[in-house]
C-alpha positions as CSV (number, residue, x, y, z in Angstrom):
1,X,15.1,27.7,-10.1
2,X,14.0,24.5,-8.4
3,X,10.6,22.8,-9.3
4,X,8.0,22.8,-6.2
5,X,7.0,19.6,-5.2
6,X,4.1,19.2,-2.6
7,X,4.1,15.7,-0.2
8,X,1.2,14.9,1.5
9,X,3.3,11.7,2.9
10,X,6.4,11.9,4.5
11,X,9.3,9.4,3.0
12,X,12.2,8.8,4.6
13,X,15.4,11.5,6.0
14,X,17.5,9.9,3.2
15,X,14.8,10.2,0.8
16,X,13.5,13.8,1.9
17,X,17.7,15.1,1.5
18,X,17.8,13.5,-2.1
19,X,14.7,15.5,-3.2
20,X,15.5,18.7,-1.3
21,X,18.6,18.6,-3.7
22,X,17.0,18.8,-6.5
23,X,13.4,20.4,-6.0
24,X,11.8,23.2,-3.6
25,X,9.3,20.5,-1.2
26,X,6.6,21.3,0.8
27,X,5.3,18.7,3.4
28,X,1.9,19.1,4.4
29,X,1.0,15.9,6.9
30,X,-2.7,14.6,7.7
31,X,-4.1,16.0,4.5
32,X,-7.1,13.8,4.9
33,X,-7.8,14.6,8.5
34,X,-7.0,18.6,9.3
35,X,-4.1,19.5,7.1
36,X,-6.5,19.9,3.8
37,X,-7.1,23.6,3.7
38,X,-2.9,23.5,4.2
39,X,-3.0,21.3,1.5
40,X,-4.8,23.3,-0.6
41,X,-2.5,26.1,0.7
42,X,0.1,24.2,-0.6
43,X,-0.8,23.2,-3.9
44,X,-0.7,26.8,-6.2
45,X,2.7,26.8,-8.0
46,X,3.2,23.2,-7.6
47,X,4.6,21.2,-10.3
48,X,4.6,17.7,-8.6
49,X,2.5,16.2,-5.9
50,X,3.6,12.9,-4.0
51,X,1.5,11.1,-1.6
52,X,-0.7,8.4,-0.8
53,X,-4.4,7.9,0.5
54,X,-6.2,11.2,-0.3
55,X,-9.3,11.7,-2.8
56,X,-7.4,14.1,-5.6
57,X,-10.3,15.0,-7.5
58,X,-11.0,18.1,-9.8
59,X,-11.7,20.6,-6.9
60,X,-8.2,20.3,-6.1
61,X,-6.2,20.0,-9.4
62,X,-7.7,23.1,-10.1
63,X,-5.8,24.6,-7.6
64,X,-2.6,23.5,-9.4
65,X,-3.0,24.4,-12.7
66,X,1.0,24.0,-13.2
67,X,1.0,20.9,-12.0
68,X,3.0,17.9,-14.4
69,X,3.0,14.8,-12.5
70,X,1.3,13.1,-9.3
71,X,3.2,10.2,-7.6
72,X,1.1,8.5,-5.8
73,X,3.4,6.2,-3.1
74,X,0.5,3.1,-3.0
75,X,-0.6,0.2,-5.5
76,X,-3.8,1.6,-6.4
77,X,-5.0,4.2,-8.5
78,X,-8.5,4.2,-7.3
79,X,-8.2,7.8,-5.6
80,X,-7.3,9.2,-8.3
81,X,-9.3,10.9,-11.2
82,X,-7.5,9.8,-14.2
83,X,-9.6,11.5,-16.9
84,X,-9.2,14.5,-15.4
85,X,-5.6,14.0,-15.0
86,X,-5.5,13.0,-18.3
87,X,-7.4,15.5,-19.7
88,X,-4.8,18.1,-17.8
89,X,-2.1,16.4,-19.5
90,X,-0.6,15.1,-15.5
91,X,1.5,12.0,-15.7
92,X,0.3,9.7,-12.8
93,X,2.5,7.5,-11.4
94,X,2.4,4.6,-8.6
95,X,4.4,2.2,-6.9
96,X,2.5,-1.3,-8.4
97,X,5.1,-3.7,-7.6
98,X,5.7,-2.7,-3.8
99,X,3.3,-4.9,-2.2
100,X,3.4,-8.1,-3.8
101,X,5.6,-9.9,-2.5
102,X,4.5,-8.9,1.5
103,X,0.8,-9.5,0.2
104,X,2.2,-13.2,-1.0
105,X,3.5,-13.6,2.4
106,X,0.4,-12.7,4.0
107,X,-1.6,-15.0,2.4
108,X,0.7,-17.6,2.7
109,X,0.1,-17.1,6.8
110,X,-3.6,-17.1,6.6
111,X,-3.7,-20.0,4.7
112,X,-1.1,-22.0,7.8
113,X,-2.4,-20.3,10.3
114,X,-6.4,-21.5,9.3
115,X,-4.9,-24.6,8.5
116,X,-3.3,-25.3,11.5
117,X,-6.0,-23.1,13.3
118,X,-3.4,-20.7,15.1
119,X,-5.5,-18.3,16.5
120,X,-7.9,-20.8,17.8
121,X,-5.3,-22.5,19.6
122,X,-4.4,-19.5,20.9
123,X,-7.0,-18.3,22.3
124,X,-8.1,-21.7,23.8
125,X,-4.0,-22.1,25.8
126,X,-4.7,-18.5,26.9
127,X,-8.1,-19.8,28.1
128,X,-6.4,-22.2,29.8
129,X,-7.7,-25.4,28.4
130,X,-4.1,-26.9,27.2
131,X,-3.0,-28.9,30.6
132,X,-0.8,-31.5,28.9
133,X,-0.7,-33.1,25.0
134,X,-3.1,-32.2,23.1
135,X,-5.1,-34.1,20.5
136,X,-6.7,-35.1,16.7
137,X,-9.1,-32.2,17.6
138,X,-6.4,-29.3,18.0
139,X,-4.3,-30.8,15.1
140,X,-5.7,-29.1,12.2
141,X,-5.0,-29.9,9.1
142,X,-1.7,-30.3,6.6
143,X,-1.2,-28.0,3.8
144,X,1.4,-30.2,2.6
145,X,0.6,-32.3,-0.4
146,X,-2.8,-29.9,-0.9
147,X,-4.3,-28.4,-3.9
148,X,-4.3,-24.7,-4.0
149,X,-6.6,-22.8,-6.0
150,X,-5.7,-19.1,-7.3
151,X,-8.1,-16.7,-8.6
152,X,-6.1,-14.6,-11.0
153,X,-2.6,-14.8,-11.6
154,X,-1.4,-11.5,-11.4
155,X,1.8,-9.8,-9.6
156,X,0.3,-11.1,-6.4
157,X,-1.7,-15.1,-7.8
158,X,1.9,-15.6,-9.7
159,X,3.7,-15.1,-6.1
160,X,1.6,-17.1,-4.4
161,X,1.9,-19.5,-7.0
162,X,6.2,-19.6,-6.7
163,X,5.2,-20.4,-2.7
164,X,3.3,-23.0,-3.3
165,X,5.7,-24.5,-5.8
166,X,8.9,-24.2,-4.2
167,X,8.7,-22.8,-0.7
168,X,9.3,-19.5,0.5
């Protein structure tokens, strides 16, 4: 008998066939918003629980009292009660390393873009006010041959830091 497995995100066609083959899943969408009492529906009998972006407190792990491991498909662990999932003996897993890289890449494009003041410029040509060159006062400034300061150098400070070292 297959394990029941409750998602309160939907993955992927591919992904949704590989765990179909392997576990009984229910997909219950909008948790947060109006799918919580079919959430809560949902969640009696389960033995996993995947998701992302919902409070999972006490008042609903109670209603899973078979319940062995949540995935939670996010960086963060910050919705989730871990004493009381500890204290349940649940396994809690996340996805930690997902983001970093994209994160890197963001910051990356703030720092050009408020370097070489992108939006500004953007809004002033919209506006209008470009009507041939343009001059020192539109030019921004160089990042090249700067000195960039990280605060922390975790997953996310170390990619930054291979950026700013040798390019993307």
């Amino acid at each position: 008998m297959k394990k029941r497995i409750v998602l309160y995100k939907r993955l992927s066609d591919v992904l949704m066939q590989r765990l179909q083959a392997h576990a009984d899943v229910t997909l219950v969408e909008d948790p947060a918003a109006d799918g919580l009492a079919r959430l809560r529906a949902a969640l009696p009998g389960a033995r996993g629980l995947l998701g992302a972006s919902l409070r999972l407190d006490a008042g609903l792990l109670d209603l899973a009292p078979q319940l062995e491991v949540v995935s939670s498909v996010s960086v963060g662990v910050d919705n989730y009660d871990i004493a009381e999932l500890d204290r349940r003996g649940v396994l809690l897993t996340n996805t930690p390393d997902v983001l970093t890289e994209t994160t890197a890449d963001t910051g990356f494009a703030l720092l050009l873009a408020s370097a070489r003041r992108v939006a500004e410029l953007d809004r002033w040509i919209r506006a209008g006010h470009w009507q041939a060159g343009i001059g020192p006062a539109q030019f921004g400034c160089d990042v090249h041959g700067k000195t960039l300061g990280i605060v922390g150098m975790g997953r996310i400070g170390e990619a930054l830091a291979r950026r700013a070292q040798a390019g993307f």
